[in-house]
C-alpha positions as CSV (number, residue, x, y, z in Angstrom):
1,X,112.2,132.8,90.6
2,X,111.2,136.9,90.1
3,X,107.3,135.7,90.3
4,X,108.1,133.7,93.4
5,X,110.0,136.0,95.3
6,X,107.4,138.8,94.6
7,X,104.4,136.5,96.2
8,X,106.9,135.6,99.1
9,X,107.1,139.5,99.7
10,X,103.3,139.8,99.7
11,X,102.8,136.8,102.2
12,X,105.9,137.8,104.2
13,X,103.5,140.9,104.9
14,X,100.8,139.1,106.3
15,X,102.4,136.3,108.3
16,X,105.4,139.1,109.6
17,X,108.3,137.7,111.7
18,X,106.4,134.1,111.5
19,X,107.7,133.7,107.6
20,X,110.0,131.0,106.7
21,X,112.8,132.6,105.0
22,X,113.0,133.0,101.5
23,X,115.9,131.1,101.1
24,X,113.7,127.9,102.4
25,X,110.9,128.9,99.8
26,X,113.5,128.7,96.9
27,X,114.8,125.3,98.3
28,X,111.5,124.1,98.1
29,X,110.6,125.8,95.1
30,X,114.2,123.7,92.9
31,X,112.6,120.4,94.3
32,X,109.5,120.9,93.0
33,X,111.3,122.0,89.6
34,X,113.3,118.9,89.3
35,X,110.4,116.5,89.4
36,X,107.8,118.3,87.3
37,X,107.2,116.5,84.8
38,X,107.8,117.2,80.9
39,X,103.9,116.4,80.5
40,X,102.0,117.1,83.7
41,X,98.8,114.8,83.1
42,X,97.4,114.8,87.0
43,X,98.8,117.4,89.5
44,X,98.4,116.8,92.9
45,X,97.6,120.4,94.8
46,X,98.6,120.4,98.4
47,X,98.3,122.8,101.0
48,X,102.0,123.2,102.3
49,X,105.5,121.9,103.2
50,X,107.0,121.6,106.7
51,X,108.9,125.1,108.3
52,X,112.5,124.4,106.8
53,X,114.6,126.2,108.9
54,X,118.2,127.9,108.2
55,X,119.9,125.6,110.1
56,X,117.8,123.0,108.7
57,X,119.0,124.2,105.1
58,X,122.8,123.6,106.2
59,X,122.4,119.5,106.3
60,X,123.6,118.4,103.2
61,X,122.1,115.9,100.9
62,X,124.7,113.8,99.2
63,X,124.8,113.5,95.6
64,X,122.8,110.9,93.9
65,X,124.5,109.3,90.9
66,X,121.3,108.5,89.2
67,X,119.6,112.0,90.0
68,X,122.2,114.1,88.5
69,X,121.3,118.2,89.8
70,X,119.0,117.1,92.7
71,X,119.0,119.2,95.1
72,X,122.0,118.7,98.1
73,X,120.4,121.1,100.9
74,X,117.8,119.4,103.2
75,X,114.2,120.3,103.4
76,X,111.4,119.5,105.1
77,X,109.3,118.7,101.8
78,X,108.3,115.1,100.4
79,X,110.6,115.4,97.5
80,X,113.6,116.2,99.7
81,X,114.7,112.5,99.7
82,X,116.0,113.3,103.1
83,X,113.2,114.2,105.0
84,X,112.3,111.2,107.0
85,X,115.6,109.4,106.0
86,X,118.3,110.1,108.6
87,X,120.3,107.9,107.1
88,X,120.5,109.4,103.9
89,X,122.1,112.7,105.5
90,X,123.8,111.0,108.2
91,X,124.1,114.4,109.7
92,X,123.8,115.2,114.1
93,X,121.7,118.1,112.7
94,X,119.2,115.9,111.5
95,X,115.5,116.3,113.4
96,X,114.7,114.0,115.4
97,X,111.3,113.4,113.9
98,X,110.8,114.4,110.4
99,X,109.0,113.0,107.1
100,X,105.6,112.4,105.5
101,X,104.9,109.1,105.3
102,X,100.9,109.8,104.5
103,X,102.4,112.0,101.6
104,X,104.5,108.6,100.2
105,X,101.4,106.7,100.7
106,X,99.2,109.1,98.2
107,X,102.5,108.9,95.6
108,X,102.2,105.2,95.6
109,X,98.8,105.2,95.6
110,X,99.2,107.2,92.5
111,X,101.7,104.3,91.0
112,X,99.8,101.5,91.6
113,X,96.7,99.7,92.5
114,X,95.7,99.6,96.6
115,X,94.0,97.1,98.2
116,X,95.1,97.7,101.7
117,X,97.9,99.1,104.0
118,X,100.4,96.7,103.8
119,X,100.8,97.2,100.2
120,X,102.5,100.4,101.3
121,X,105.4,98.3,103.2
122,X,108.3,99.0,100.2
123,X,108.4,102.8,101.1
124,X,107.9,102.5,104.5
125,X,110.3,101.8,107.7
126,X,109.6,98.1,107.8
127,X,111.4,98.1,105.0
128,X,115.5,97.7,104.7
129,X,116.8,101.6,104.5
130,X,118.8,100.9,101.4
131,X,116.5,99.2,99.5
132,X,113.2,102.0,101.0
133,X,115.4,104.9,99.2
134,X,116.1,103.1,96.2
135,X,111.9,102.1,96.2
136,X,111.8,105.7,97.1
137,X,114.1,106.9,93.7
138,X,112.3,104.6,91.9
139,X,108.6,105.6,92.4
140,X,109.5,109.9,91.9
141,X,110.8,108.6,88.6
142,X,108.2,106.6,87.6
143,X,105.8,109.5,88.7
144,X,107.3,111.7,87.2
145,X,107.8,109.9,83.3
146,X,104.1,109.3,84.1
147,X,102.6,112.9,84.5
148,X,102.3,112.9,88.1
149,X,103.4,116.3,90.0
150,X,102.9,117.5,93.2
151,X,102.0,121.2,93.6
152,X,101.3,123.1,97.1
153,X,98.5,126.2,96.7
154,X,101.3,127.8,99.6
155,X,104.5,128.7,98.4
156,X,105.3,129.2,102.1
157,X,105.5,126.6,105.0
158,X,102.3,127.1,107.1
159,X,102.9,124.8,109.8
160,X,106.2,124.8,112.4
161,X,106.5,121.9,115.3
162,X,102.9,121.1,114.2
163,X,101.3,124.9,114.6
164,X,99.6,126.2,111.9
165,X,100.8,130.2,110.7
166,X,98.9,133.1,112.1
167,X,96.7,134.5,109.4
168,X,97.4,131.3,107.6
169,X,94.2,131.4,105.4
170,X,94.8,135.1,104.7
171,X,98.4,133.7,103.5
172,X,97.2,130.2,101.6
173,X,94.9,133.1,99.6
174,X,97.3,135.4,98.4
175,X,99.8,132.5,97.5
176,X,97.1,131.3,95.1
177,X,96.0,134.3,93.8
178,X,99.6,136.1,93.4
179,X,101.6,132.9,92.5
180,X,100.3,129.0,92.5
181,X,97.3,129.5,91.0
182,X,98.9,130.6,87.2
183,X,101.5,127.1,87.8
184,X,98.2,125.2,87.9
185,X,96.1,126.4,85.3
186,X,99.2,126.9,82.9
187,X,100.0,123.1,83.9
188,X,97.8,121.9,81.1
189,X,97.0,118.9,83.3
190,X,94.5,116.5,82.0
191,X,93.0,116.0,86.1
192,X,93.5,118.0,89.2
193,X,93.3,116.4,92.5
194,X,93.1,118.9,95.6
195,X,94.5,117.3,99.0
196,X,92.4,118.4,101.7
197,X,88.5,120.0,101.8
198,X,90.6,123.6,103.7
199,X,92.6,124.0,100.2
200,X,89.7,123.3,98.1
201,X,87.7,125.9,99.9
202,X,90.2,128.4,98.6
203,X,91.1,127.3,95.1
204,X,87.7,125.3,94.5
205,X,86.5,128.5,92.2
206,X,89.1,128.2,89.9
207,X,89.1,124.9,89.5
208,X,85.7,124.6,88.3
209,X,86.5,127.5,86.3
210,X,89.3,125.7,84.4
211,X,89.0,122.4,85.1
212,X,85.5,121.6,85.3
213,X,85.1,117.9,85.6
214,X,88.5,117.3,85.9
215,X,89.1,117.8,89.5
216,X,88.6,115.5,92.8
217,X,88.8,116.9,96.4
218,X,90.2,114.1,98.9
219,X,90.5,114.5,102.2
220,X,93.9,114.7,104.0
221,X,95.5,111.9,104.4
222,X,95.8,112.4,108.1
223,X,92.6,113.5,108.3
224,X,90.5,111.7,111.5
225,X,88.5,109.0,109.4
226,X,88.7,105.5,109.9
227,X,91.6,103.1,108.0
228,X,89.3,102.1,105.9
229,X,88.1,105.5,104.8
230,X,92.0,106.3,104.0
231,X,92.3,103.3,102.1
232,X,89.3,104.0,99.8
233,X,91.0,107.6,99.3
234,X,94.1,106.0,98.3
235,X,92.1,104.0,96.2
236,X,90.7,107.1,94.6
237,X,94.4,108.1,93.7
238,X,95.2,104.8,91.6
239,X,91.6,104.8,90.0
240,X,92.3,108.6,88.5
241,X,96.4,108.2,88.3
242,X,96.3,104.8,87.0
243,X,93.9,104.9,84.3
């Protein structure tokens, strides 16, 4: 964690009091550890996780039998099983509105073949809690024996209660340059796909650099476009994760 505490320092200069707190970083930083993959074949770069505050960090995650070390501190990132699943932590802490269901959407997407929105009902609410975390479980492991890892350029959260940071650009720059951008290249993935046209602006030099014509730019999946223009990009997913 040296590298990653010495970037934090360097963004904690430009976003000042505004920083999540290291701690949250690290927290972040163990999830992302546990479900890289032995063999990353397509990384998935992101732009951020979700402000994970300290007494966020205090709800506990129970232990999973069949994830043996997972992380038991909630936080507000996608592969935090919690987030989204109040059930799970069965805590009063627990927000009130939390999760990333556009996130789940792309790591299905990535899993199998799309033809519209309601083949994304098995990890969504409509489905029975017990049975969505289990679908849940299922689909990190499968993406994860598959290649399939999901990287953010900032190793800080840049949005809190739906605000982006001050200086966030200034802060999404020198996480890549002083910390995400050496994971990626040293990934040795066979296909990069950058989440959102803002990230690619920043990292879109290096990854013609070292991955020329083996990266895709999709938009955001909450991006304003029609349905149907999210449903082609989830297409886009299964056509580069799936072949």
């Amino acid at each position: 964690m040296h590298k990653l505490n010495d970037a934090y320092v360097r963004i904690e200069r430009i976003l000042g009091s505004e920083t999540e707190a290291l701690a949250s970083v690290q927290l972040v930083e163990t999830y992302r550890r546990f479900w890289k993959p032995a063999n990353v074949r397509v990384l998935l770069l992101a732009e951020s996780h979700v402000y994970t505050s300290d007494a966020d960090r205090k709800i506990a995650i129970p232990a999973i039998s069949e994830l043996p070390g997972y992380p038991m501190q909630y936080s507000r990132f996608v592969y935090c099983l919690g987030y989204g699943e109040r059930t799970l932590t069965n805590s009063a802490a627990h927000p009130r509105r939390d999760g990333t269901p556009q996130f789940w959407k792309i790591f299905f997407s990535c899993n199998n073949p799309i033809s519209s929105n309601v083949d994304f009902k098995s990890i969504l609410g409509q489905t029975p809690t017990d049975q969505r975390l289990q679908n849940k479980i299922n689909l990190l492991k499968e993406l994860k024996a598959k290649g399939i890892w999901l990287v953010d350029a900032s190793i800080v959260a840049l949005y809190r209660e739906g605000k982006k940071a001050p200086n966030m650009s200034a802060a999404l720059q020198e996480s890549w340059r002083s910390y995400t951008r050496d994971i990626v290249i040293s990934s040795g993935a066979e296909h990069v796909i950058c989440i959102g046209r803002g990230v690619a602006g920043i990292v879109g030099d290096d990854l013609a650099k070292h991955f020329r014509g083996r990266h895709t730019v999709i938009p955001q999946p909450n991006a304003f476009l029609p349905s149907e223009s999210h449903v082609e990009n989830f297409r886009r997913y299964s056509s580069i994760c799936c072949r």
